[in-house]
N, C-alpha and C positions, 0 to 999 in steps of 0.2 A: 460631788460623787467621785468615787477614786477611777471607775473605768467610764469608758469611752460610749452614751447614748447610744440608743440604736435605734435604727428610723422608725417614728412611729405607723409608717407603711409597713413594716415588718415584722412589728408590734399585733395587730389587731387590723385585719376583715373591714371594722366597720370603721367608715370613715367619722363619724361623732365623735368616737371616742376618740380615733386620729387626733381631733379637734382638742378634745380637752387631756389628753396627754400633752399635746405643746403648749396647752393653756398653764398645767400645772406646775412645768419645767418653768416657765414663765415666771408665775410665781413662788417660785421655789420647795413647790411641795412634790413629796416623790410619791410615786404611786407604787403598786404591784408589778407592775411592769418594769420602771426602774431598778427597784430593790430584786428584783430576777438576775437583769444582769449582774446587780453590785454584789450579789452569792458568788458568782462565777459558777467552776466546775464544782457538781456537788460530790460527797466525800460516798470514794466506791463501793467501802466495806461496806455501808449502807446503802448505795442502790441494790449491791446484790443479796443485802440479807443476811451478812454475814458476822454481822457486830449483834455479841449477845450482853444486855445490862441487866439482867435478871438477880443476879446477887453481888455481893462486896468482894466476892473474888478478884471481878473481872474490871471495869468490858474486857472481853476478849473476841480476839479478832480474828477469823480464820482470811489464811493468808490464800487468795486466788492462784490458782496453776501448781498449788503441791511444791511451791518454794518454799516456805515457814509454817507458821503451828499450822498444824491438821485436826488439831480437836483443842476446847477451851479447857479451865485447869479441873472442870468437873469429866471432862473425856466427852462433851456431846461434841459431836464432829457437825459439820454445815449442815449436812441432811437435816439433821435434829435444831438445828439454831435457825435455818432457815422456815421450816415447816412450825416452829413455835411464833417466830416472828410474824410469819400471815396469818396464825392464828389471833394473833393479839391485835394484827391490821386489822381484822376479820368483824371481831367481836364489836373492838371501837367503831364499826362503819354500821354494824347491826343496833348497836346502845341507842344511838339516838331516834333510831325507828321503833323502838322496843319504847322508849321514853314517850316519845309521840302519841303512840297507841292507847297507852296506860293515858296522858293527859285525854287525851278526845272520847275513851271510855268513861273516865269521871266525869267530863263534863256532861255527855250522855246521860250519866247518871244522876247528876245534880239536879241536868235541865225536867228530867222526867219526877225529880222531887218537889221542882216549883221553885229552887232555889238557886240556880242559875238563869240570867236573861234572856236565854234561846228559845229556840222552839222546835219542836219537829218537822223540818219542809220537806219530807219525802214520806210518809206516811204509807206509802207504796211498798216501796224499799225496806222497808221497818218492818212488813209484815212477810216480807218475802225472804229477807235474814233471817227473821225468828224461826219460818216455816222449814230454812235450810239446816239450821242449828236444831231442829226437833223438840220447838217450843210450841205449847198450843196457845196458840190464840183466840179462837172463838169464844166469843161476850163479854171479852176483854178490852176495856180502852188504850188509845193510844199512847199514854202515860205509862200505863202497867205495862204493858208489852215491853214498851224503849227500857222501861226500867231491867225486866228481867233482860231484855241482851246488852245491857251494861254490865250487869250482873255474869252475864257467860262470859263475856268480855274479859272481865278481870278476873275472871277462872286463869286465864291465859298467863296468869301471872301469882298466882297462887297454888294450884292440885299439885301435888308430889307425885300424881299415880297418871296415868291412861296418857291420851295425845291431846296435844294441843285443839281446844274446840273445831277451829276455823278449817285447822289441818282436816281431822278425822270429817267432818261432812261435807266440805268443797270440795277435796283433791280427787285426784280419779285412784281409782280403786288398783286398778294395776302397779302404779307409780306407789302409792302407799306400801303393797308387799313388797316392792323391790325396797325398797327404805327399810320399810322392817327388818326384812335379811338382812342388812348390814347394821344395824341396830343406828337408826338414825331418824328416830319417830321422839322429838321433845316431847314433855309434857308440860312444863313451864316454862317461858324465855329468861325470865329473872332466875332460876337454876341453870337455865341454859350458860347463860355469861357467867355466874359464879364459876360452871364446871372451866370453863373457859380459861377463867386467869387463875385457877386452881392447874390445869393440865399445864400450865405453861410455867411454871413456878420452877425454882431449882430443885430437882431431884424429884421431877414428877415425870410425866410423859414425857419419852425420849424417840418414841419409835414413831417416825416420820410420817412414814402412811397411813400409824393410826390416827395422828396429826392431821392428816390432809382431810380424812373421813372426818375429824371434827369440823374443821373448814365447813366442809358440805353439811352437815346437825347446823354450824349457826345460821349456813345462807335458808337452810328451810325451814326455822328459826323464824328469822327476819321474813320469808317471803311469807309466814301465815298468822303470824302475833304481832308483824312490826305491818306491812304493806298493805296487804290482802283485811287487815282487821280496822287499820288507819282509814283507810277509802272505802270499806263499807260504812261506820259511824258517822263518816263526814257529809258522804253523800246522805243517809239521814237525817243529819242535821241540819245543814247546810242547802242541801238539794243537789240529787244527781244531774249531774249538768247536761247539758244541751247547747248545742251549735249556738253562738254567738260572732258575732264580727268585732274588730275592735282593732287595737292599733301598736304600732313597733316603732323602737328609736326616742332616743333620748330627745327628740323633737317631740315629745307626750309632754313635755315639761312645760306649763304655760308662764309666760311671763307676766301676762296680767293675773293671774291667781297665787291663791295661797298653795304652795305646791309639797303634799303630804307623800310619803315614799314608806310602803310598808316593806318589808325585809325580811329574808328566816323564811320557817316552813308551817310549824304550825297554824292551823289559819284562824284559832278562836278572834287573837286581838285582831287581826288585819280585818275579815267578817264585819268585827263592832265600829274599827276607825272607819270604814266605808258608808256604815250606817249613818254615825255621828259627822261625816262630811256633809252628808245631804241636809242633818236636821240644825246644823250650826251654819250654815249658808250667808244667814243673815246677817250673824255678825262677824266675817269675813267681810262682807261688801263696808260693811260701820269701818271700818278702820281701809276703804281704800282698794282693797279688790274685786274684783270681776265677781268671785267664788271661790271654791277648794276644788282641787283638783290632787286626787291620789291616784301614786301609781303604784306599779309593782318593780321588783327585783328579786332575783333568783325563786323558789316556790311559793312562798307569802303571793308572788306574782301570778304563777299560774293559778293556784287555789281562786282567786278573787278575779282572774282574769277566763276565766272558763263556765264560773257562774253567776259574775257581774259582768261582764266586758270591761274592767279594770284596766286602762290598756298599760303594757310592759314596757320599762325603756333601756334595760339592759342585763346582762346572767353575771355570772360570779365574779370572773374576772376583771369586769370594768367597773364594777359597785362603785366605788372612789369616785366617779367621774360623773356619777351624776350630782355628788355636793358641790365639785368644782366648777358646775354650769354658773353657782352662785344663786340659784334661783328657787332652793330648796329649803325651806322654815324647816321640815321636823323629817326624824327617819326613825320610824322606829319599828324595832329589830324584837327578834323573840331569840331561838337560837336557832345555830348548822348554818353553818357556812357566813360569818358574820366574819369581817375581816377586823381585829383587834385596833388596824389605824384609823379607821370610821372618825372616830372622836379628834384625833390629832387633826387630821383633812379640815373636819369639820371649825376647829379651832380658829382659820382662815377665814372663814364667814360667817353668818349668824345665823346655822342652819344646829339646830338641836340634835343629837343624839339617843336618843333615849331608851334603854332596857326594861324587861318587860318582866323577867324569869329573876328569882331568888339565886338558880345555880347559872348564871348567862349571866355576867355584868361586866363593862368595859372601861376601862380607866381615861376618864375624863369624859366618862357619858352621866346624862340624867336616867335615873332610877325611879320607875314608877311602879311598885310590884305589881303586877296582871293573876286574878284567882276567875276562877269562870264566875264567881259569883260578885266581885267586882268589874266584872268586864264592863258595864256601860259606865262608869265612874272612870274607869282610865281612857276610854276612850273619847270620851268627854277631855278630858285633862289632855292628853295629850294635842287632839283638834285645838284645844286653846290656846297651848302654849304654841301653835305652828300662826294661830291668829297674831296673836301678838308679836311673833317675829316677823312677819311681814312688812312693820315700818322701820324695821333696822337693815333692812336689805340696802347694801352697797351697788348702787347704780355702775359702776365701775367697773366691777366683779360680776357681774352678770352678762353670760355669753353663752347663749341654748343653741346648738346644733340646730339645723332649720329640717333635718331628714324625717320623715315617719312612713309608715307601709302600712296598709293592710294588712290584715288577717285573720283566719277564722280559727276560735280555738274549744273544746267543749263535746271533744268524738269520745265519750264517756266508751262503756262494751254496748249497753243501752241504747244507746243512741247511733250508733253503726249499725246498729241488729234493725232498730225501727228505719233507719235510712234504709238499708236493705228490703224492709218488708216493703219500700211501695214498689219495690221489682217483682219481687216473691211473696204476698202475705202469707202464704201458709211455711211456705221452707226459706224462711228470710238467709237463711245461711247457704241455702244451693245457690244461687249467683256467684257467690265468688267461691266458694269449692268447684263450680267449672268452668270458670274463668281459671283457678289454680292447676287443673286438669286439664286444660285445652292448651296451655301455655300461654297465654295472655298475659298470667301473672307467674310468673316465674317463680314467685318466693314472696316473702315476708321477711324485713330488720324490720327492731326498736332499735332507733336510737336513742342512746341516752346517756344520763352522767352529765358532763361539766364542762365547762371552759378552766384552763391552765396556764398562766403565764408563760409558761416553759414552750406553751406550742403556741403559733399564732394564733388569735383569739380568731373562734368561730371558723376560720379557714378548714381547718380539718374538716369539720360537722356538715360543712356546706361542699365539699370537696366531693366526700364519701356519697354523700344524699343525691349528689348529681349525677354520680356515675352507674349508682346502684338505679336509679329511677330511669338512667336511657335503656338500662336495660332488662328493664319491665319488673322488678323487684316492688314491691307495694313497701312505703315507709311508713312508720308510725314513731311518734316523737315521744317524750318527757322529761321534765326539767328543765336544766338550762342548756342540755344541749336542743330540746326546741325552742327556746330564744335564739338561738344561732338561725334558726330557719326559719322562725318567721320576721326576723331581721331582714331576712333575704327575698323576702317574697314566697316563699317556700309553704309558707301556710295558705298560701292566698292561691285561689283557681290562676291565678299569671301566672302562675311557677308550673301548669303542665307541659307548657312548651319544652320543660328537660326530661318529659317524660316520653320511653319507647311508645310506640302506635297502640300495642296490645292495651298497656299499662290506659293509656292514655283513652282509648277506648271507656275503657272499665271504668272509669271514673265520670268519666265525660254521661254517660248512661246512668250510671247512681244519681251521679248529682241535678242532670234532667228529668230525672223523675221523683226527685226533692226539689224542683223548682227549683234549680241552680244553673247557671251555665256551665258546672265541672264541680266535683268533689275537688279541696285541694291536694296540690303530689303529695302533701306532707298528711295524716291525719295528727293532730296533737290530743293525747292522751292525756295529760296535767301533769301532776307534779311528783317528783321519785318515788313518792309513796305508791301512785300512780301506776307504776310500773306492774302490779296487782293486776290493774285493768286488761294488761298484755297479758297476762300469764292466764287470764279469765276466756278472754277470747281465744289465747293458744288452743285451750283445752276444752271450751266448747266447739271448735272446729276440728279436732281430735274427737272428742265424741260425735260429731256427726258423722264423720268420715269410719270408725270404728277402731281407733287406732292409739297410741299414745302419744302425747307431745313431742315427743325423743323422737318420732317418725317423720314427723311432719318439714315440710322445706322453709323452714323458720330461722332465724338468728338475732343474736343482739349484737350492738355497736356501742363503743364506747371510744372514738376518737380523739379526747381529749379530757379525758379522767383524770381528776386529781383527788376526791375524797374516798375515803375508807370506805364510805356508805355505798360508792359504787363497784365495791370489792363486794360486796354485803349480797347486792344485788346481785351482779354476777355469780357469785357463786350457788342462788337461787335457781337462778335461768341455766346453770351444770347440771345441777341436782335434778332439776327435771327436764334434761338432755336437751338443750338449748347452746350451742355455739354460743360465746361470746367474744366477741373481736375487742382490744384496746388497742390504744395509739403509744403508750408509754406502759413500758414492762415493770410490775409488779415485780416487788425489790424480791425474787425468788431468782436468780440467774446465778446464785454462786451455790445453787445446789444442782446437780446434773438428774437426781433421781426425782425432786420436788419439781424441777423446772417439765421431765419427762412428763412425771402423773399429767400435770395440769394442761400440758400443752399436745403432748403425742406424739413430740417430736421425732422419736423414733418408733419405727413401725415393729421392730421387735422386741418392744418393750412390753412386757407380762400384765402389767395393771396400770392403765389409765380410766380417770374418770369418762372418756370417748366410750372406753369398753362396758365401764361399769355404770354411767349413767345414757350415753352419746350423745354426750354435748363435751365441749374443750373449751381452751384458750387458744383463741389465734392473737400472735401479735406481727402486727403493722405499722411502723412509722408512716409511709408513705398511704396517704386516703386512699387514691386513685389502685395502687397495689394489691390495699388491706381489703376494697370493696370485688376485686375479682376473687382473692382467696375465697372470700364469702360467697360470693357467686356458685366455686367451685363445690362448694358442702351443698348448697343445693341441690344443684343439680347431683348431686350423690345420693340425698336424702330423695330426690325425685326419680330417681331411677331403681332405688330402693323401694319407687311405691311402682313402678311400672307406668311412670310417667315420663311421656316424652321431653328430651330436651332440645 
């Protein structure tokens, strides 16, 4: 490599990975880490947003500081190239949650035809959806029901007229008119993204802040057809999850066993391979092992690890490093966030690859196409083919980190509300509305989003969570920034020790009256889809309280963001006046007016989303910095409700 390593201390948090980064260097394969530094500085026009390739004009490049061009050769000046550009971030970070939705609806709808291999495991939730959606159900079986909200389901993606289902009967009513008045009530998400890369086209939309208002249509978009629609069907299919214990650290990897690695988000195939581990056991042991043993990475991980105890052995940016323990037969990937070198890594040992999606394929991986109605046939196939590579493991090559931790993962909205009721049956939600009133609890973040090569892995996520918890802020996690935390202990009742007395109280009482010795400081929510389940409890705590979620002393956290998806996200949690903090700035900085809207930087600026929804963008490099910023919106938002600070 042409530039100079960099200490894998300085690399990544977690010491395993430490491990198998100097294992890889070792043997000469590079990781994400490596290939970080060999980028070097990345190129500025594009962190600020200021490079437009929209037509054969260009690119054109607006030049920073008003030294060279000031508008590209169509005359859009940065305002306009920069507010096209997030849009297009925007929509590509909503696609894949839009994609999600529509697959886990089909299958929905397959399973309830008899023609997919699932079942309905929440038949609770199934009738409690339909009842929300304004479906009747009485003397109707459980097949009919699933089928007709599969059926509303993929409305979401077909009516040309009215709102999005999910939107018009969940959201609170206030928040909807405000939406309407700016006209920013979808009806379809697959119109939604057309209008998207339509508005961003040459010689379409050029006016900035009608631009930024599209921003906001796709994050609420994504937060009611892509999140909010994802994690209700799953948890009926699936099962809404509940507290589990289970385990962290690429020490999950057994070396006596056949060791399966499910990948990606969607959880149809990962669900089937967990099923097919237990029922192929047998013939694992015939050829020489203990058993199978599957884990997780990045959401594939939290999905199977919140409603199996699946346990997880690393988030996005160490993927690589669990083929290079050497002790991994098969990995197989659906799509989102799937790093393209998988296969190449893999090529060093006799650990399989394998894709799952017709539009997701990776060069020099195996291909096994996944339909929900072939799901027990590929997941059968793939558990084989991890059989049989088990006696081609390179005894040599084989080096597993010895670390693992507890953790408890599976704080569905459901299952916080029942934790709650053995405090309060009747008002499960007054406990901690006066514990949020008395100042015990200071506030509420999600953290959430990714780990980034670019920032030390898990450092930031673990940085912020610590500082926000001494002082008394209640956390809640999803994704892979909680693999960062329960890496750390962080999900596990040991991690209350970084929590304030108030905080620490408040939990310590929940979880003694769940028969725990503590709730842990972290709750984990699942997986970014997940992220739904936050905006569920926002707003049922907002309605009890009688208020709107834009009131409440809430935020979101994203210290170490790298996908579009959690642009998506975020701009969700704006829309419905939610602070959202990042650790690396959204390539919006070479616009002065786009950079204002989103962030508020200036206090006499006429139109920010602060004003128009009251939620912002805070950015923070520094965790320990970004988490008192935060601190500060609260207590604003809390003194706003005439709540002590």
């Amino acid at each position: 490599m042409g530039k100079r390593l960099i200490d894998v201390k300085d690399l990544t948090l977690d010491t395993g990975v430490q491990q198998m980064i100097t294992k890889a260097r070792e043997e000469g394969i590079a990781t994400a880490f490596d290939r970080n530094t060999e980028l070097g500085v990345r190129c500025k026009f594009g962190e600020l947003g200021v490079c437009c390739k929209r037509c054969l004009m260009g690119p054109c490049r607006i030049v920073p500081g008003g030294k060279g061009a000031q508008a590209g050769v169509c005359g859009a000046t940065a305002d306009s190239i920069v507010a096209r550009n997030l849009v297009d971030m925007v929509a590509e970070g909503m696609t894949p949650h839009i994609e999600h939705a529509r697959e886990v609806a089909l299958t929905l709808l397959e399973t309830a035809e008899g023609k997919a291999p699932f079942e309905i495991k929440d038949p609770e939730k199934l009738l409690r959806v339909a009842a929300q959606l304004g479906l009747t159900v009485d003397g109707k079986g459980v097949n009919e029901v699933a089928k007709e909200v599969a059926l509303k389901a993929l409305v979401s993606f077909q009516q040309q007229f009215g709102v999005l289902p999910w939107l018009e009967k969940m959201a609170n009513p206030k928040t909807i008119e405000r939406w309407k008045g700016l006209n920013l009530l979808p009806a379809n998400a697959h119109q939604e993204l057309a209008i998207a890369v339509n508005r961003q086209a040459m010689g379409s939309d050029a006016d900035p802040v009608n631009l930024l208002l599209g921003v906001m249509r796709l994050g609420i978009t994504d937060g009611y057809a892509g999140l909010k629609l994802s994690t209700d069907l799953q948890d009926i299919l699936f099962g809404t999850p509940k507290v589990v214990k289970s385990e962290y650290r690429l020490g999950v990897i057994e070396e006596a066993m056949v060791n399966v690695s499910v990948h990606g988000h969607i959880p149809m195939l990962a669900d089937k391979v967990v099923e097919w581990s237990e029922k192929l056991e047998n013939e694992a042991k015939a050829v020489g092992a203990k058993g199978i043993n599957v884990f997780g990475v990045c959401c594939s991980a939290n999905e199977v690890l919140m409603r199996r105890g699946i346990p997880v052995a690393t988030n996005f940016a160490s993927q690589e490093a669990v083929i290079v323990t050497g002790a991994v037969e098969a990995m197989a990937v659906d799509i989102q966030c799937i790093m393209p070198s998988l296969p190449k890594v893999a090529a060093d040992y006799h650990t399989d690859v394998l894709t799952s999606l017709s539009y997701s394929k990776l060069p020099g991986a195996t291909h096994i196409d996944f339909t929900p109605e072939r799901a027990d046939q590929v997941a059968q196939e793939i558990i084989r083919k991890a059989i049989a590579n088990f006696p081609k493991r390179n005894p040599d090559k084989v080096e597993i980190p010895n670390e693992r931790v507890s953790a408890y993962a599976g704080f569905s909205t459901e299952q916080i509300v029942d934790a709650l009721k053995k405090v309060d049956p009747e008002k499960p939600l007054k406990p901690l509305v006066d514990n949020i009133v008395s100042g015990n609890i200071l506030g509420a973040v999600a953290l959430v989003g990714c780990t980034n090569p670019r920032v030390k892995q898990d450092w930031a996520n673990v940085e912020i969570t610590k500082e926000l918890l001494k002082h008394n802020v209640l956390v809640v996690a999803t994704g892979c920034s909680a693999h960062s935390l329960g890496k750390f202990s962080l999900l596990s009742p040991e991690g209350v020790k970084y929590c304030g007395d108030g905080l620490k109280g408040v939990l310590k009482a929940v979880g003694q009256a769940n028969g725990l010795e503590s709730l842990p400081p972290v709750l984990h929510m699942g997986s970014c889809v997940d992220n739904s389940r936050v905006a569920d409890l926002i707003m049922a705590l907002a309605d009890y309280v009688g208020v709107e979620s834009k009131d409440l002393p809430v935020a979101g956290s994203s210290p170490e963001i790298q996908s579009p998806k959690a642009l998506a996200i975020g701009a969700c949690f704006i829309a419905h006046g939610v602070d959202v903090h990042v650790g690396l700035m959204p390539p919006i900085a070479g616009s002065e007016l786009v950079t204002n809207v989103l962030t508020g930087s200036k206090e006499d600026y006429e139109l920010t989303t602060d004003g128009l929804f009251g939620g912002k963008i805070i950015y923070e490099e520094d965790p320990i910095k970004a988490a008192h910023q935060i601190i500060e919106r609260l207590k604003q938002k809390r003194a706003a409700l005439n709540l002590p600070n």
